[in-house]
N, C-alpha and C positions, 0 to 999 in steps of 0.2 A: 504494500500500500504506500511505505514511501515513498520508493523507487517509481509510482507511476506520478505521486504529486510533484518530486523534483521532475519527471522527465516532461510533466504538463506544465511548469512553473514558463512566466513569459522573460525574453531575452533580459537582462542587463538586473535581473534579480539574486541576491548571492545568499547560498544557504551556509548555517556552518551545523554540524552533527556531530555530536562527540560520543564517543560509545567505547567501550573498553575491549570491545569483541571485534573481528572482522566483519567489514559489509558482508549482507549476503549476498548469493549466489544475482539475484534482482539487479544488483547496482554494476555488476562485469560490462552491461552493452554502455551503460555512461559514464562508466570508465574509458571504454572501450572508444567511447566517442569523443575523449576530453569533454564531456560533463562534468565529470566529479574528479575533486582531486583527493586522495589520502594523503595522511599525514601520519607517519608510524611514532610509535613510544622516542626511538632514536633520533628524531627527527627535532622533538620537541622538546628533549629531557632540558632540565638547567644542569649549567658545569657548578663546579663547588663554588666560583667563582659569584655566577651567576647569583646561586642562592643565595648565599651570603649577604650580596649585596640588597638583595630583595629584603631580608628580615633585616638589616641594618636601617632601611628604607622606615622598616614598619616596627621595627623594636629596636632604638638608637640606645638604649641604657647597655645592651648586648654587645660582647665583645667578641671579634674575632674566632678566639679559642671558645670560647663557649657555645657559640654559633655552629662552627664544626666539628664540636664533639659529640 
């Protein structure tokens, strides 16, 4: 049922889907078509760096070591 409301969706509309599982078997022809694009685990992960800096962002009394332990 997804896979036929993105493939009926009209031009210049952007969907995002987030699911912990692979698309099903449904979303391969909009793939298949550059309709859909994935985005794997590896694609998206943050580097140590990354995170860090994120919760420094959002929890500044935290320090470095404590953050990465």
């Amino acid at each position: 049922m997804l896979a036929a409301g993105l493939d009926a969706g009209p031009d210049g509309i952007h969907f995002v889907i987030i699911s912990r599982n692979e698309p099903p078997v449904a979303f391969a022809r909009l793939q298949a078509q550059d309709r859909i694009n994935l985005l794997h685990q590896n694609e998206i992960r943050f580097t140590l760096e990354e995170a860090t800096e994120l919760v420094q962002g959002r929890i500044p009394d935290l320090d470095t070591e404590q953050i990465q332990a």
